[in-house]
C-alpha positions in Angstrom: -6.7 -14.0 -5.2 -5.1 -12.4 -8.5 -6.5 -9.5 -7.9 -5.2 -8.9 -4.1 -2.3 -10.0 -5.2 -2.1 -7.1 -8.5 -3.0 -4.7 -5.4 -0.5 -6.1 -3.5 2.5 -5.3 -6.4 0.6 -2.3 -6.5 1.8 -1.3 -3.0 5.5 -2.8 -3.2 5.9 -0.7 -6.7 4.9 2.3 -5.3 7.3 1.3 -1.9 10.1 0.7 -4.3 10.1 3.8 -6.8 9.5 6.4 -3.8 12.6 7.6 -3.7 13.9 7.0 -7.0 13.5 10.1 -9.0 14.9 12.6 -6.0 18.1 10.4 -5.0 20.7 13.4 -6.2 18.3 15.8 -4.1 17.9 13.1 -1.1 21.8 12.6 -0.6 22.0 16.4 -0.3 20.2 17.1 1.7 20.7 14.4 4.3 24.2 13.9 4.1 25.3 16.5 2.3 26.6 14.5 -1.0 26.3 16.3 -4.1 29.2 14.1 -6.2 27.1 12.4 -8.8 29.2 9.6 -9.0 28.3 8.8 -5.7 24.9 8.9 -6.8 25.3 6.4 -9.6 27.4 3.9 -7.3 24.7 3.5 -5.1 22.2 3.2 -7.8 24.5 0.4 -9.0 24.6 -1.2 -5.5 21.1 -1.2 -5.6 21.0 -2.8 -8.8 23.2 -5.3 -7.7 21.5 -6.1 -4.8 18.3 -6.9 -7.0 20.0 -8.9 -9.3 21.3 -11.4 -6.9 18.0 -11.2 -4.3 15.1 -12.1 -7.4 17.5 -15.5 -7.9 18.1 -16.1 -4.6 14.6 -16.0 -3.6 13.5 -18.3 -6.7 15.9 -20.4 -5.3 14.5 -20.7 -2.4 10.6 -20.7 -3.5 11.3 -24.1 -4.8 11.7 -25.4 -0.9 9.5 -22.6 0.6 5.7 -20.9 -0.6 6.0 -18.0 -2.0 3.4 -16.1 0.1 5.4 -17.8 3.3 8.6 -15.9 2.0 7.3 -13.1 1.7 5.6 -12.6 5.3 9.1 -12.6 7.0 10.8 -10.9 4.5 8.6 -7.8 4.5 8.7 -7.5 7.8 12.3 -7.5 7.6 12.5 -5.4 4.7 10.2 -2.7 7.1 12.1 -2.5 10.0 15.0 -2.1 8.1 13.5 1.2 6.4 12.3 1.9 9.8 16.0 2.0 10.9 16.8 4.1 8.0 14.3 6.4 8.8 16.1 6.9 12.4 19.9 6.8 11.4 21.9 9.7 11.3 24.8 7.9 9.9 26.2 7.8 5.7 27.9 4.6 6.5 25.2 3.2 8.2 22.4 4.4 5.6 24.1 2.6 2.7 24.8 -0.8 4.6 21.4 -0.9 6.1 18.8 0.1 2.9 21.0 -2.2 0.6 19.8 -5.1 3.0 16.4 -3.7 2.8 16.9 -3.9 -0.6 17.8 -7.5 -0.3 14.8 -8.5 1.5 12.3 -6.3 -0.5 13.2 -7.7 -3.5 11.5 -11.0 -2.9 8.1 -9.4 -3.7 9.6 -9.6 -7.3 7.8 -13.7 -6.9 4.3 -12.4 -7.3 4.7 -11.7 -10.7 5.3 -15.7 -11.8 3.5 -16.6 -8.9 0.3 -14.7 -10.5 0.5 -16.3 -14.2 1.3 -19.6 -12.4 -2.3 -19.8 -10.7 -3.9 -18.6 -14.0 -5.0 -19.9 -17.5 -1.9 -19.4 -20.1 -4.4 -17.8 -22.1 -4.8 -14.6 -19.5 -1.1 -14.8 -19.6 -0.9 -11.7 -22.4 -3.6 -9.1 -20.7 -2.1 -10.2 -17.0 1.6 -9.6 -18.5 -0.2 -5.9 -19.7 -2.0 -5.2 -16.5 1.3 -6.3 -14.2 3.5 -4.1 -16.4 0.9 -0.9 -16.0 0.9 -1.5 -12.3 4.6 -0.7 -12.9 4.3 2.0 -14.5 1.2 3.2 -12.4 3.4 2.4 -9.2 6.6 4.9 -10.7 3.4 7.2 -11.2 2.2 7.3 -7.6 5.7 6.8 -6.1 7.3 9.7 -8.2 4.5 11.9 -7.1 4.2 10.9 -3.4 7.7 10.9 -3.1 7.5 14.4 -4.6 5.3 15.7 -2.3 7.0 14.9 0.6 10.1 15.9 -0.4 8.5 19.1 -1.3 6.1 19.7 2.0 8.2 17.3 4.5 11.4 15.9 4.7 12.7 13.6 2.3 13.4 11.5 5.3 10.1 10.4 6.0 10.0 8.6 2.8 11.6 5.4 4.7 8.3 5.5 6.9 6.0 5.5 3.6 8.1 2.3 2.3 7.8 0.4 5.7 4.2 1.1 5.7 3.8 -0.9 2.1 6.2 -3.6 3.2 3.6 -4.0 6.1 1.4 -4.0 4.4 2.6 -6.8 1.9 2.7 -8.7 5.0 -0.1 -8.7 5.9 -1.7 -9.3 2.4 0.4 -12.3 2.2 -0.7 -13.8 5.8 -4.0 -13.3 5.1 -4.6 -14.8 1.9 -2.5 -17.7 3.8 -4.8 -18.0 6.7 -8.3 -17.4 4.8 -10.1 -20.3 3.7 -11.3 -18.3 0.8 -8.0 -18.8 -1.0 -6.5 -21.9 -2.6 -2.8 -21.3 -2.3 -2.0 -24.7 -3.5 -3.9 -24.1 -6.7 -1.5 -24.1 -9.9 -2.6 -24.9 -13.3 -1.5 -27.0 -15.2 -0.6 -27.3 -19.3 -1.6 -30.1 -21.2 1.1 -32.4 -22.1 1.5 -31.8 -25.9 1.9 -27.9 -24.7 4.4 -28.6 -22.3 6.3 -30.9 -24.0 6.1 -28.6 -26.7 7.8 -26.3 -24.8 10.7 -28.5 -23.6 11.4 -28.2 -27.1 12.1 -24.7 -27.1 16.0 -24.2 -27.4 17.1 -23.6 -23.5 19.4 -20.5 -25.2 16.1 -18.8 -26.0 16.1 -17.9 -22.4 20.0 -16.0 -22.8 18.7 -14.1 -26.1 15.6 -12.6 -24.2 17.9 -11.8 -21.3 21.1 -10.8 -23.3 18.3 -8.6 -25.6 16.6 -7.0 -22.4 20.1 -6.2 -21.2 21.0 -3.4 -23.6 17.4 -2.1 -23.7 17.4 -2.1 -20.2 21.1 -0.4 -19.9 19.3 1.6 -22.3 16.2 2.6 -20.0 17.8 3.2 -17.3 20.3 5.5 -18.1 18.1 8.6 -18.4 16.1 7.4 -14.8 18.4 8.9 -12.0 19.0 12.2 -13.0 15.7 13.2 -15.3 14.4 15.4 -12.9 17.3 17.5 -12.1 17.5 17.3 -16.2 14.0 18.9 -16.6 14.7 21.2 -13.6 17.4 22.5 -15.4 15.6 23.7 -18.8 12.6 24.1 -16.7 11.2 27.5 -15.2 9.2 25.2 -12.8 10.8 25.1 -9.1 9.2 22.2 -7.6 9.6 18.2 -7.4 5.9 17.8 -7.8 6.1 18.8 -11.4 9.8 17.1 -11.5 7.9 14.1 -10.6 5.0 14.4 -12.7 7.5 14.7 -15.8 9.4 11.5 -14.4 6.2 10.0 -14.7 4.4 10.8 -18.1 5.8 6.9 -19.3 3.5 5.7 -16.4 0.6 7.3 -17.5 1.1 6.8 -21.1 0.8 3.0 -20.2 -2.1 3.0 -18.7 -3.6 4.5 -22.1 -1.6 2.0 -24.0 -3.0 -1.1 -22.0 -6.9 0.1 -22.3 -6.2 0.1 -26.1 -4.5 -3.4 -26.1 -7.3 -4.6 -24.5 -9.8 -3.1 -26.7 -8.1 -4.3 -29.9 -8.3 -8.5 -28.9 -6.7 -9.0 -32.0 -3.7 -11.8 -32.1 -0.4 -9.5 -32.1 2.9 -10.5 -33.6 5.3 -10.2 -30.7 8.2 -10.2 -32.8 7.1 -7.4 -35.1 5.8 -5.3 -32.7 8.8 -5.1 -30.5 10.7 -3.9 -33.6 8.3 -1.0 -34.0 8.3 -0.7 -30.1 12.1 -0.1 -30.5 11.8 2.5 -33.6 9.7 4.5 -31.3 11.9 4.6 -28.7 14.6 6.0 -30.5 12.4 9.0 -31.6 11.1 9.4 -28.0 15.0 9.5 -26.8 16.0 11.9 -29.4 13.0 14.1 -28.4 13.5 14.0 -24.9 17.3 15.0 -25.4 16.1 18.0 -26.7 16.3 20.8 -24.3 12.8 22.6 -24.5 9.9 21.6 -22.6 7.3 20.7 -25.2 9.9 18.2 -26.8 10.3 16.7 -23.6 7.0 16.4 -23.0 6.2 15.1 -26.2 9.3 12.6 -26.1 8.4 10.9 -22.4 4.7 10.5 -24.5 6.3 8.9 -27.4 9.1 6.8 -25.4 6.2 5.5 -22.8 4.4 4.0 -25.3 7.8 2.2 -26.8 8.8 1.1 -24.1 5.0 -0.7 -22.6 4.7 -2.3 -25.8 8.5 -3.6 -25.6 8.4 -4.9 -22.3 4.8 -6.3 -22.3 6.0 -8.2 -25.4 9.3 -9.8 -24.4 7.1 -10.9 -21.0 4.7 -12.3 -23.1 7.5 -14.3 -25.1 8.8 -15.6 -22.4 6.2 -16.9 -20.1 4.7 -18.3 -23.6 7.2 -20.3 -24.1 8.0 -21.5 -20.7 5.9 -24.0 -18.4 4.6 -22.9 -14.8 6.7 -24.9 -13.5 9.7 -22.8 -14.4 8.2 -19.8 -14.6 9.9 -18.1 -11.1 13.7 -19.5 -11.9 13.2 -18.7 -16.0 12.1 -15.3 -15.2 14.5 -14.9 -12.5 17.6 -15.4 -15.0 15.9 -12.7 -17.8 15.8 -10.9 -14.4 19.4 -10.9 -13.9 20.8 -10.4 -17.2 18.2 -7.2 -17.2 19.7 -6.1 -13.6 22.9 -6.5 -15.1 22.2 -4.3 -17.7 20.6 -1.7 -14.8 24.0 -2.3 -12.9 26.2 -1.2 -15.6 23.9 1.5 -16.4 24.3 2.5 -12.8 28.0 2.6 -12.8 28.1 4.5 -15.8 25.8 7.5 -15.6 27.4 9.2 -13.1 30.9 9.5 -14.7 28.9 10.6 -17.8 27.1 13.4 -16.1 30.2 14.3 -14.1 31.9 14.7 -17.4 29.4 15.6 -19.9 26.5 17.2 -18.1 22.7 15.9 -17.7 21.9 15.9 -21.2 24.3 13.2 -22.8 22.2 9.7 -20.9 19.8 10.7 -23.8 23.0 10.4 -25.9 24.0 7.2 -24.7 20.7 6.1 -24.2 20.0 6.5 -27.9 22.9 4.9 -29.0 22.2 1.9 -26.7 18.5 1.2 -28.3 19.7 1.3 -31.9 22.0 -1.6 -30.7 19.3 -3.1 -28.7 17.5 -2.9 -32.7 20.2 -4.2 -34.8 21.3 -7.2 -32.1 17.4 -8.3 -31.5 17.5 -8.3 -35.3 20.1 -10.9 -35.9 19.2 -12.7 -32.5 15.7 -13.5 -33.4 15.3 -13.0 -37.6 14.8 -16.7 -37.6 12.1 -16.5 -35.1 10.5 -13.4 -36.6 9.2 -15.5 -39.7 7.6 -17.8 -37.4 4.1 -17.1 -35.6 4.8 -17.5 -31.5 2.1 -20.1 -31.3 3.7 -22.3 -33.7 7.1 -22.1 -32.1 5.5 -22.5 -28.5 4.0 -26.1 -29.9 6.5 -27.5 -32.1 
């Protein structure tokens, strides 16, 4: 069953990120809005919509399966971007996909549904394989969505997405109906580990989330308008390559997750996200630089940082939480992180509108040397202490 259900984040990922490096291009040519800020509002809609839907539906999978959830909610979520698909209407377009949005969002339970039904042990390579399946999904999306921009019509894009939310719905009702799968099944901790873990100040939740925020503000900022960055100091004329470029992170973590997995050596969490940061300031700076080889080299550099970052703070958290939290703690480090998307939404527009495509690189810079100096001082107390000790005392 983890493995359908890996495939199954597989095909909402690659439903979600579609669309998200060609949005300036997309609103264009459908309706004829080239005002960046526009761009960023509804990137900060979007955001907002994610940030209240993950909670909601946490909320909600304390009363209700999470598989359950999600067969009406992807069928939902598909006619919805069946109906975008057909409108011809602005007004209509943004009320209509940010309920899509809504509804899609709930997928976002497979991922602590997943390390609930598994060892804690796994927890670490799962954490690793989930967060390549991101990054593999941004991959696939940014190229598929390419291509059809390219060869089609950007429109059809809302058919490729309601395909995938099918086809979550399905996946869902048949694991449900098969008698091959336990849905029930959950393991359990021992009880020294899990009162071990009750332990664990309830504020360490707030400093992953307040933490994630910035780096995420961070991340985020140079997302919605990369490709029209590297068209710009680019000789290359299509959104294939633009997507290809907005992808490099993706397949840089596929690379970075074979060699975690070859290593199998016990990693300090809290050391390695420092050096995770370091490198993502010098993949920043590089990519700010406008030649193609830098930026190249810098999406390289700044997709390693940035797998190795998020896999660890994933890892910190579900280590020190118990399954039976695992959907509403990851839920609020979900919403301080939408937050930080949000804000980062809201601001990138006015930024470009003012400054021009290259200053989020700026900003973004200045926003993980922040995300540096504030982990620092969050967590130096923690950093002197292995994880595994802290998870049991």
């Amino acid at each position: 069953m983890k493995k359908l259900l890996i495939a199954m984040t597989l095909v909402a990922v690659i439903s979600d990120c579609l669309l998200h490096p060609f949005y300036p291009q997309f609103f264009e040519a459908r309706f004829g809005v080239v005002d960046p800020k526009r761009v960023g509002y509804y990137f900060a809609a979007i955001c907002f919509m994610v940030m209240i839907a993950f909670p909601f539906w946490a909320f909600v999978s304390k009363k209700v399966a999470e598989l359950n959830i999600l067969v009406y909610t992807q069928c939902i979520a598909g006619l919805l971007a069946l109906y975008c698909y057909w409108t011809t209407s602005y007004v209509e377009f943004l009320i209509v996909s940010l309920g899509m949005v809504l509804f899609k969002g709930s997928y976002l339970l497979v991922y602590p549904y997943i390390l609930k039904i598994i060892d804690k042990k796994e927890h670490a390579s799962t954490i690793g394989v989930l967060s390549v399946i991101v990054h593999l999904g941004g991959i696939l999306g940014a190229v598929i969505g390419g291509l059809t921009v390219d060869l089609v019509n950007a429109s059809y894009i809302f058919l490729i997405m309601s395909l995938g939310d099918f086809i979550q719905m399905g996946v869902s009702m048949y694991i449900l109906k098969s008698k091959a799968y336990d849905t029930s099944r959950i393991i359990k901790e021992n009880t020294n580990a899990i009162s071990g873990a009750k332990k664990i100040p309830k504020t360490f939740i707030v400093k992953i989330g307040l933490v994630t925020m910035i780096l995420y503000f961070s991340d985020f900022l140079i997302r919605p308008f990369f490709a029209a960055y590297w068209e710009s100091i680019s000789v290359y004329d299509s959104k294939f390559i633009s997507g290809t470029m907005y992808a490099i992170p993706g397949f840089v973590a596929l690379m970075a997750l074979w060699m975690n997995t070859r290593r199998k050596t016990e990693k300090n969490n809290y050391g390695g996200i420092v050096i995770a940061l370091l490198l993502g300031i010098a993949g920043l700076m590089l990519q700010g630089i406008p030649y193609d080889m830098m930026v190249i080299v810098g999406r390289v550099v700044y997709g390693w940082a940035v797998f190795q970052g998020v896999v660890r703070f994933d890892v910190l958290l579900f280590q020190l939480s118990t399954p039976e939290s695992y959907a509403v703690d990851y839920s609020k480090v979900h919403f301080f992180q939408n937050l930080g998307v949000l804000l980062s939404s809201f601001s990138v527009g006015l930024l470009v509108d003012g400054k021009g495509l290259q200053i989020p690189f700026l900003v973004a810079l200045m926003g993980f040397i922040i995300t540096l100096i504030v982990y620092y001082f969050i967590f130096k107390t923690e950093m002197r202490v292995p994880t595994k000790k802290l998870a049991n005392t």
